[in-house]
TIVOTOR-410926 format. One record per residue (C-alpha): residue number from 0; residue in three letters; chain; z, x, y. Coordinates in nm, 4 decimals, padded with zeros to 6 digits, always signed. Each point is the difference from the previous one (the first is absolute). Example, Ala and Ser with C-alpha at 12.3 -4.5 7.8 and 13.67 -1.06 7.14 Angstrom:
BEGIN
<pt><num>0</num><residuo>ala</residuo><cadena>A</cadena><pz>+00.7800</pz><px>+01.2300</px><py>-00.4500</py></pt>
<pt><num>1</num><residuo>ser</residuo><cadena>A</cadena><pz>-00.0660</pz><px>+00.1370</px><py>+00.3440</py></pt>
# end
This chain:
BEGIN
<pt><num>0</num><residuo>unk</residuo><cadena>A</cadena><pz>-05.9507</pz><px>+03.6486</px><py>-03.0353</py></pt>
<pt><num>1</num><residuo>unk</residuo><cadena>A</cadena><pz>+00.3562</pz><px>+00.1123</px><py>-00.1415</py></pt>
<pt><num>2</num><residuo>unk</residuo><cadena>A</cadena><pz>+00.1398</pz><px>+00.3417</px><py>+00.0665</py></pt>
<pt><num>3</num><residuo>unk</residuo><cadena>A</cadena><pz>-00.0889</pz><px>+00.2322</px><py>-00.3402</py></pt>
<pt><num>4</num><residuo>unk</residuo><cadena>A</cadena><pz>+00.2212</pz><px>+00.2532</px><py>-00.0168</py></pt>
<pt><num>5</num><residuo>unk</residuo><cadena>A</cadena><pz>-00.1757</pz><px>+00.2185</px><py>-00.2240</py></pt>
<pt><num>6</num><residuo>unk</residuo><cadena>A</cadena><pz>-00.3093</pz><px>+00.0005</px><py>+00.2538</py></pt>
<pt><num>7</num><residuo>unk</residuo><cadena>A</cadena><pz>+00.2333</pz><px>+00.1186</px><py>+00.2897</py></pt>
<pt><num>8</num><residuo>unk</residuo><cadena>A</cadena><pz>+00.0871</pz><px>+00.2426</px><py>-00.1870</py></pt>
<pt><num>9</num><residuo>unk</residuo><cadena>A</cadena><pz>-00.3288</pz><px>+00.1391</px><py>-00.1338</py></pt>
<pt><num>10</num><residuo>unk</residuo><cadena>A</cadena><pz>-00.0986</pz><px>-00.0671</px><py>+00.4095</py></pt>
<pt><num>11</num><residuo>unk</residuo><cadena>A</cadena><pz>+00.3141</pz><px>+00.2027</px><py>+00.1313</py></pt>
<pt><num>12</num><residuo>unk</residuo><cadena>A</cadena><pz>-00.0753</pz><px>+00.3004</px><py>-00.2517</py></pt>
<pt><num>13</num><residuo>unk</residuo><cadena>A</cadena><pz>-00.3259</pz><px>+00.0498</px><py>+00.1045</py></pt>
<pt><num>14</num><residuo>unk</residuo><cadena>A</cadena><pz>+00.1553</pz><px>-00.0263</px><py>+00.3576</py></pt>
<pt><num>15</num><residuo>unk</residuo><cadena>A</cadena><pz>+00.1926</pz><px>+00.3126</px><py>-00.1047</py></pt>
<pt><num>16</num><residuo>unk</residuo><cadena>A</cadena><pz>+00.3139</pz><px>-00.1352</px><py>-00.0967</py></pt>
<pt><num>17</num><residuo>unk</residuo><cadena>A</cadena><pz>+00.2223</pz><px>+00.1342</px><py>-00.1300</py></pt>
<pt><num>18</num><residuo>unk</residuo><cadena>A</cadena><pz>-00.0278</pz><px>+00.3150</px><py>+00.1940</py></pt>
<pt><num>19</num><residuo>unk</residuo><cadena>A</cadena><pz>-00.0922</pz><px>-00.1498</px><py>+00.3457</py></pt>
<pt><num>20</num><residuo>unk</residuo><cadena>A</cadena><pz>+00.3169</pz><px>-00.2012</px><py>+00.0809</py></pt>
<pt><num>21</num><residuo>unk</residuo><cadena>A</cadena><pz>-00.2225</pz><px>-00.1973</px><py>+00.2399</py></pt>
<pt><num>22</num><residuo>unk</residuo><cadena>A</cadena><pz>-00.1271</pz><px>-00.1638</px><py>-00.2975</py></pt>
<pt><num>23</num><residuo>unk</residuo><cadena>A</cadena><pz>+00.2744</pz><px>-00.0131</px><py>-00.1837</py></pt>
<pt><num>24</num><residuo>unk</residuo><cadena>A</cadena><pz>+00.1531</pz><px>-00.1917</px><py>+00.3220</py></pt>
<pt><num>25</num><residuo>unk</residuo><cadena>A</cadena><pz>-00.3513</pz><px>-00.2356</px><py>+00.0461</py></pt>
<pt><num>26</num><residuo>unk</residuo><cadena>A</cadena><pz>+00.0767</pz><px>-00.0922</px><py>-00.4028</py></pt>
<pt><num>27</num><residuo>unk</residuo><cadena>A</cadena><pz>+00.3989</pz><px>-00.0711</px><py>+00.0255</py></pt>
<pt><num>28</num><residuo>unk</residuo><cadena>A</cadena><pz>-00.0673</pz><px>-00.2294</px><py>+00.3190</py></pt>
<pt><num>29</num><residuo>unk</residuo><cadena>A</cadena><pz>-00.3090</pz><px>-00.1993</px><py>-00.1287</py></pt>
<pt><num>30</num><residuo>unk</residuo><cadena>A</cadena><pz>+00.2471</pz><px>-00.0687</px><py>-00.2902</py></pt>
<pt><num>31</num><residuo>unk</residuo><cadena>A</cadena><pz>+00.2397</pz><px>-00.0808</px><py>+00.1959</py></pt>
<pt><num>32</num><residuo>unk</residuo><cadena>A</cadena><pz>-00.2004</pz><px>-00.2558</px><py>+00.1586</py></pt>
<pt><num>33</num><residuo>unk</residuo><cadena>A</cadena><pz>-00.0952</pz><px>-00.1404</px><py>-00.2852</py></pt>
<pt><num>34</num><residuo>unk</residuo><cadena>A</cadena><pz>+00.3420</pz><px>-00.0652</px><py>-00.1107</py></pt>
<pt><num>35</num><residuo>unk</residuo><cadena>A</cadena><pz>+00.1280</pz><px>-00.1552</px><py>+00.2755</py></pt>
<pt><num>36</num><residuo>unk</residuo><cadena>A</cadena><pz>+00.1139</pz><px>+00.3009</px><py>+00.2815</py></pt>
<pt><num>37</num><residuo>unk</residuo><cadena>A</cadena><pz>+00.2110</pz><px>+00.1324</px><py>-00.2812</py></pt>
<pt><num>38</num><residuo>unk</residuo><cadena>A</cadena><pz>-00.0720</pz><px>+00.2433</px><py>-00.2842</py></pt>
<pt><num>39</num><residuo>unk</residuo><cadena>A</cadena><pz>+00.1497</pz><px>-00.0941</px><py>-00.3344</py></pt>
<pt><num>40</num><residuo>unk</residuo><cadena>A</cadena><pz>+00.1559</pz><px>+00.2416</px><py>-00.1765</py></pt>
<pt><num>41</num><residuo>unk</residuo><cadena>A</cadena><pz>-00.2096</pz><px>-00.0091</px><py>-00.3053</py></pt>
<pt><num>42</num><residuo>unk</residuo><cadena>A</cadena><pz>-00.2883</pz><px>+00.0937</px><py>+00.2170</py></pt>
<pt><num>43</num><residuo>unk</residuo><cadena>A</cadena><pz>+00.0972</pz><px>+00.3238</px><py>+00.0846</py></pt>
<pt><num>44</num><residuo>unk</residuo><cadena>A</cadena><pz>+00.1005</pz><px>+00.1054</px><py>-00.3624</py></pt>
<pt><num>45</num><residuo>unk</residuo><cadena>A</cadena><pz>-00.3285</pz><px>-00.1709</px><py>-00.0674</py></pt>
<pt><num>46</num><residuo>unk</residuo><cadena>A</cadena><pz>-00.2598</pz><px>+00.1968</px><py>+00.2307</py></pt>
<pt><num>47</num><residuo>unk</residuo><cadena>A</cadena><pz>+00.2576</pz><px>+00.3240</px><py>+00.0181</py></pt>
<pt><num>48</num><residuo>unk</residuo><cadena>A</cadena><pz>-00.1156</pz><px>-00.0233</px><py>-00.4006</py></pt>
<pt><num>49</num><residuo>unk</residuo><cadena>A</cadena><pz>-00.3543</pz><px>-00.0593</px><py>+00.0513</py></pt>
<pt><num>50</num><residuo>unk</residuo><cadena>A</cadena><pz>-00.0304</pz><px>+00.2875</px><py>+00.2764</py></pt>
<pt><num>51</num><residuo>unk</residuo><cadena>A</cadena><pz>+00.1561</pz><px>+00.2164</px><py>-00.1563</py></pt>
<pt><num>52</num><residuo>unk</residuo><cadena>A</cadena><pz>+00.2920</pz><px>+00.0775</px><py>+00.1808</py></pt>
<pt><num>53</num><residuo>unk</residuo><cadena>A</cadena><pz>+00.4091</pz><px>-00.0703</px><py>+00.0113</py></pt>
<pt><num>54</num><residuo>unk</residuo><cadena>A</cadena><pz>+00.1119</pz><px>-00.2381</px><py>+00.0764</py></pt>
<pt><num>55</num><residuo>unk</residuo><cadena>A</cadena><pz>+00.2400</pz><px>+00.1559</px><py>+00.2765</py></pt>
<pt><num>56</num><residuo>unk</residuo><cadena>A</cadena><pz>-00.3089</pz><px>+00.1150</px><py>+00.1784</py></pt>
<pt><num>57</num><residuo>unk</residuo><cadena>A</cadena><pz>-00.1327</pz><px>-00.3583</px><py>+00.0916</py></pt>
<pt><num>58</num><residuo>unk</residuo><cadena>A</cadena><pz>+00.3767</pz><px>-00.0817</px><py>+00.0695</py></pt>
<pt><num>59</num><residuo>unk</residuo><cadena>A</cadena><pz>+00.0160</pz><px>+00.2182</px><py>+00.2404</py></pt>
<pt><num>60</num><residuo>unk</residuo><cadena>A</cadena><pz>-00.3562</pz><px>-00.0680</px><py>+00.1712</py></pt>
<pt><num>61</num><residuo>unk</residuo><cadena>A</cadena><pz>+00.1184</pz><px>-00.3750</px><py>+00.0242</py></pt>
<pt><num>62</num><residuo>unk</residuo><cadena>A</cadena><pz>+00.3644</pz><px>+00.1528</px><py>+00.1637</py></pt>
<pt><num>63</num><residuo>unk</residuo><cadena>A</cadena><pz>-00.2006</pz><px>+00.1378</px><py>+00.2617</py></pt>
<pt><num>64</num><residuo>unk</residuo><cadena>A</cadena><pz>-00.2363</pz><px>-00.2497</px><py>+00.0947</py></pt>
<pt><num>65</num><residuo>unk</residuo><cadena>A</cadena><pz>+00.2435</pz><px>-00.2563</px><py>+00.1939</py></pt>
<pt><num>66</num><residuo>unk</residuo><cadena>A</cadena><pz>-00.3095</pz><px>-00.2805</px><py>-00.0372</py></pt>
<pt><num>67</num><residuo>unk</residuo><cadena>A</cadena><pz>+00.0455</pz><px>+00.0492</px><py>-00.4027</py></pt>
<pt><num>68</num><residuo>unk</residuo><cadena>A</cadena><pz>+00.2394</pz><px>-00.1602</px><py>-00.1242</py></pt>
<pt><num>69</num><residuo>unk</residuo><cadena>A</cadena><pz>+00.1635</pz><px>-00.0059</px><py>-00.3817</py></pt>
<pt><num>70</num><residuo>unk</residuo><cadena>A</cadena><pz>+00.0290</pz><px>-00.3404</px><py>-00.1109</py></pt>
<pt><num>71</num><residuo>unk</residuo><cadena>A</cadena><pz>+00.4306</pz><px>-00.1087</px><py>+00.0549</py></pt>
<pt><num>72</num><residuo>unk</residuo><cadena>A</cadena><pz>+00.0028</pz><px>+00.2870</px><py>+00.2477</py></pt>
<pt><num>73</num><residuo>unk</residuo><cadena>A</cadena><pz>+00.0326</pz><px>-00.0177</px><py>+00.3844</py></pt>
<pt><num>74</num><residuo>unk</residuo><cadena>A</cadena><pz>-00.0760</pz><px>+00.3039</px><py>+00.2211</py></pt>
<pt><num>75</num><residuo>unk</residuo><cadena>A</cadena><pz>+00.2480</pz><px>+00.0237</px><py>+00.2546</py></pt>
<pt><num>76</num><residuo>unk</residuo><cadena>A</cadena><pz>-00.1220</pz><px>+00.2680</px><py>+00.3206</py></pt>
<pt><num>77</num><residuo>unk</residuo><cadena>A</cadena><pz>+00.2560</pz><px>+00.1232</px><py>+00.1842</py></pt>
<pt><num>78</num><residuo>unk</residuo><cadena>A</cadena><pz>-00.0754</pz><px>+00.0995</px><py>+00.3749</py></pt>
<pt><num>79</num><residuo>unk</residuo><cadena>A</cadena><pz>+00.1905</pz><px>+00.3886</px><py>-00.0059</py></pt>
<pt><num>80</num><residuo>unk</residuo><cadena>A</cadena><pz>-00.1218</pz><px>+00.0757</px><py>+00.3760</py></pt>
<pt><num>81</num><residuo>unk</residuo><cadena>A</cadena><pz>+00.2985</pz><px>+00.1275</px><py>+00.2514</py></pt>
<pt><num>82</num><residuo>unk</residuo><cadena>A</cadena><pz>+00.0502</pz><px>-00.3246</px><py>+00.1667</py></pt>
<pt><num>83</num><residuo>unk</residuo><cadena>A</cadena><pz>+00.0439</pz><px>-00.2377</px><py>-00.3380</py></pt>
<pt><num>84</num><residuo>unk</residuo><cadena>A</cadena><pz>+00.3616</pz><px>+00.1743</px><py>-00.0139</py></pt>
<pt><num>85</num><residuo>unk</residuo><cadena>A</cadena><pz>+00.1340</pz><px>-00.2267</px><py>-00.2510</py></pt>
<pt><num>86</num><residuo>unk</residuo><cadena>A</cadena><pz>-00.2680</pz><px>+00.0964</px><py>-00.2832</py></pt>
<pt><num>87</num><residuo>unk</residuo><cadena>A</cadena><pz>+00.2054</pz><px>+00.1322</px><py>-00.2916</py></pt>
<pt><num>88</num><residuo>unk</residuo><cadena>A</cadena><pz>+00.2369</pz><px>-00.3104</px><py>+00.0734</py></pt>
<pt><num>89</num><residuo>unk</residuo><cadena>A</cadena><pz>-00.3187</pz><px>-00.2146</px><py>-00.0844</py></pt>
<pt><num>90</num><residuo>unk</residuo><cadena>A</cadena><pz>-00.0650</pz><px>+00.2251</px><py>-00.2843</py></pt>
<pt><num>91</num><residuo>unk</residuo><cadena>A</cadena><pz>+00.3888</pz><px>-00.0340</px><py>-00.1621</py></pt>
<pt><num>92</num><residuo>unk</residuo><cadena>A</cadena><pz>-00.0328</pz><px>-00.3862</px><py>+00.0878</py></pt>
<pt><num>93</num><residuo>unk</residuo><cadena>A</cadena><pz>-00.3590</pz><px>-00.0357</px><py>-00.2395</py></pt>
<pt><num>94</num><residuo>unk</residuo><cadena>A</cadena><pz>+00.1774</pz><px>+00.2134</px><py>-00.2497</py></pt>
<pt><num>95</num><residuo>unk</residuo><cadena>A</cadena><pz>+00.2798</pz><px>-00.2834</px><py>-00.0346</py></pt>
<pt><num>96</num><residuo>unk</residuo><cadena>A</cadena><pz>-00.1934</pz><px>-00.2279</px><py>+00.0299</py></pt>
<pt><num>97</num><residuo>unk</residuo><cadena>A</cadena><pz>-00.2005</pz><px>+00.0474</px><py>-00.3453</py></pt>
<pt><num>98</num><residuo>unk</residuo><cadena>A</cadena><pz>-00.0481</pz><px>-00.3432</px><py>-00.0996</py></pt>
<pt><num>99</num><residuo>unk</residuo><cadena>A</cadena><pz>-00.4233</pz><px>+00.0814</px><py>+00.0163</py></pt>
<pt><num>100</num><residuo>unk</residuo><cadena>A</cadena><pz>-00.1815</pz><px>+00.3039</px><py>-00.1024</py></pt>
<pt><num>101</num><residuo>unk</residuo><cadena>A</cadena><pz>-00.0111</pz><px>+00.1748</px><py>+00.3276</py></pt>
<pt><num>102</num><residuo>unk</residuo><cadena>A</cadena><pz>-00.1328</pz><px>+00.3509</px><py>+00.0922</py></pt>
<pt><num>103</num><residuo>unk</residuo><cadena>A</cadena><pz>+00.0957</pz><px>+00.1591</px><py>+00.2955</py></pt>
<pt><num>104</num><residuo>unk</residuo><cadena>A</cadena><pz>-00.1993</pz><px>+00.2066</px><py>+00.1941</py></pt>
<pt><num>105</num><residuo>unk</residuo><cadena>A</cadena><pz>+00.0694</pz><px>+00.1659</px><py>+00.3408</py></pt>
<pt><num>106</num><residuo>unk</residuo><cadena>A</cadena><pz>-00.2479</pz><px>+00.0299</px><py>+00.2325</py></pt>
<pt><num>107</num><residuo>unk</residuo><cadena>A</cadena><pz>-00.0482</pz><px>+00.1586</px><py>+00.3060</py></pt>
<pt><num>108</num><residuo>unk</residuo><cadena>A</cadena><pz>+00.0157</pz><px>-00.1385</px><py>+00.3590</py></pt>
<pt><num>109</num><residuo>unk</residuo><cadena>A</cadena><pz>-00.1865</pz><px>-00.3638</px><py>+00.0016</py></pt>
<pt><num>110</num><residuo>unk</residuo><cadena>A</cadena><pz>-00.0380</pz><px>-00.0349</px><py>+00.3968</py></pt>
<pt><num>111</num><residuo>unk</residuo><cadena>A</cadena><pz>+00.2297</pz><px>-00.3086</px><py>+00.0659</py></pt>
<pt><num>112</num><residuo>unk</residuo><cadena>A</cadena><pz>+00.3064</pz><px>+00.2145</px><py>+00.0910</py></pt>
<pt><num>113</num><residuo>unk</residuo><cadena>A</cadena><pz>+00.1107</pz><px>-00.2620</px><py>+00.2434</py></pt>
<pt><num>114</num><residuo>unk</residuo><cadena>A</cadena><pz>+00.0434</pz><px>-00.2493</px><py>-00.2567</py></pt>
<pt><num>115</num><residuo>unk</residuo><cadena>A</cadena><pz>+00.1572</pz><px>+00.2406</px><py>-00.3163</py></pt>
<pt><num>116</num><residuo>unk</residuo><cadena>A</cadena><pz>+00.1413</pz><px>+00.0177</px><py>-00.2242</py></pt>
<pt><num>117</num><residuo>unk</residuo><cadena>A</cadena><pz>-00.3562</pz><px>-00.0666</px><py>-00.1614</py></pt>
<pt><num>118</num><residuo>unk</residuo><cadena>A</cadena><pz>-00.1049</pz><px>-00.0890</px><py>-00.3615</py></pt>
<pt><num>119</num><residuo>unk</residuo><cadena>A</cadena><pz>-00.2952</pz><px>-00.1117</px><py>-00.1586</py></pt>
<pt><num>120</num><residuo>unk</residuo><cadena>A</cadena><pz>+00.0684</pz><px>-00.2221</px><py>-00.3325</py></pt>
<pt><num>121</num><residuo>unk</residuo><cadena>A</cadena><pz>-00.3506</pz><px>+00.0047</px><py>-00.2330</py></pt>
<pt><num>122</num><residuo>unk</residuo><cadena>A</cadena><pz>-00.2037</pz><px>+00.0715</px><py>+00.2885</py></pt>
<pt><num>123</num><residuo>unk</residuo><cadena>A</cadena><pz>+00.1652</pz><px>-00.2241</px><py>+00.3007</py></pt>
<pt><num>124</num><residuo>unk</residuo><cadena>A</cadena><pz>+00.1561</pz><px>+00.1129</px><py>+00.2414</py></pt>
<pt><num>125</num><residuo>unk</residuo><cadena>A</cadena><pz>+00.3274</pz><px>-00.0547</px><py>+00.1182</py></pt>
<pt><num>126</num><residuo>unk</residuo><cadena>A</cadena><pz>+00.2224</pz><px>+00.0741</px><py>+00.2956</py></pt>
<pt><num>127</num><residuo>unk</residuo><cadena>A</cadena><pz>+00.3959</pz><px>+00.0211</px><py>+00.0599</py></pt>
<pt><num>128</num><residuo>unk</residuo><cadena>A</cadena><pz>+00.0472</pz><px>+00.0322</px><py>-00.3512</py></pt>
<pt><num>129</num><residuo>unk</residuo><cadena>A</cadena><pz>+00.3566</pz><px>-00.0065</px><py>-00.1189</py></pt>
<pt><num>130</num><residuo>unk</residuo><cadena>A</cadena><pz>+00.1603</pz><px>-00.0484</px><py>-00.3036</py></pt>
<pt><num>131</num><residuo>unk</residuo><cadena>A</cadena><pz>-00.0303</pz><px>-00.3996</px><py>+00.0306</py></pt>
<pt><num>132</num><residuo>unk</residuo><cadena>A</cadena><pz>-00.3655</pz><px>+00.0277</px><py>+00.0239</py></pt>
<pt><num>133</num><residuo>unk</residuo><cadena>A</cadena><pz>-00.0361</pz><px>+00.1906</px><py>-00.3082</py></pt>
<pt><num>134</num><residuo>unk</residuo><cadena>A</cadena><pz>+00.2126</pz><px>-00.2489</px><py>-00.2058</py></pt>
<pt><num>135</num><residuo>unk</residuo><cadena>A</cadena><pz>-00.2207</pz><px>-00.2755</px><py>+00.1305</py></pt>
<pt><num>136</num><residuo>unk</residuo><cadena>A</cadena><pz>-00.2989</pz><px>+00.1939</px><py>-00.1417</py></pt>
<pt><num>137</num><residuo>unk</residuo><cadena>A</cadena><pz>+00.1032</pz><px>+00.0359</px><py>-00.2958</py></pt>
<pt><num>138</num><residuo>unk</residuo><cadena>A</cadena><pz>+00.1540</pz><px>-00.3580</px><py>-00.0376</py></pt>
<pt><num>139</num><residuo>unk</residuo><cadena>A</cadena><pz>-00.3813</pz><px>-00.1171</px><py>+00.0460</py></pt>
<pt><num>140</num><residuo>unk</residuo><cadena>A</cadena><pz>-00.0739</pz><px>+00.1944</px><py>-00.3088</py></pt>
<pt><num>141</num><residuo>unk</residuo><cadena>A</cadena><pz>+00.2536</pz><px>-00.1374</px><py>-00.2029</py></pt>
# end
């Protein structure tokens, strides 16, 4: 049976949404599943309409749910814990590097300190990052 938008919907607002962000969040990744891991942009104009809300709110759900993802847009996690050093480096390097939609987050300490500077890239996670590691990220995406 195909996904029906309209359903979810109905489903997700008696779920609560849009004032239980839980629901909100259930809605915005069963879409996102149904679209392929990625969440077009039409879709969140589209059910941001049909809840009710802005738009901007459901942006900024999806900006901080790293497993959400905006279709064209990469979520790039930046380990900021005392022993990856060489974070805001990373952070200039994505910045430069802007050939992809990326969003940069940093987060805090992710345990492999040993093996840092530490990234994760859409979920995956990825150790001695440098500058060269980033490019070849986003050269995938090209």
């Amino acid at each position: 049976m195909a996904w029906n938008m309209e359903e979810a919907i109905v489903y997700y607002k008696k779920q609560g949404a849009p004032a239980d962000q839980s629901a909100v969040t259930a809605l915005l990744r069963e879409a996102q599943a149904e679209h392929g891991g990625t969440i077009p942009a039409y879709l969140v104009s589209t059910l941001a309409e049909a809840l009710g809300v802005k738009e901007s709110f459901l942006l900024a759900v999806i900006r901080r749910i790293p497993s959400l993802r905006l279709a064209d847009t990469h979520c790039l996690e930046i380990c900021a814990g005392p022993n990856c050093g060489r974070h805001a480096a990373l952070a200039e390097a994505a910045e430069k590097l802007r050939s992809v939609k990326i969003t940069v987050k940093f987060v805090p300490c992710m345990r492999m300190c040993g093996q840092g500077p530490n990234i994760r890239w859409d979920g995956k996670c990825y150790n001695h990052a440098d500058e060269a590691l980033l490019r070849q990220l986003t050269e995938k995406e090209r």
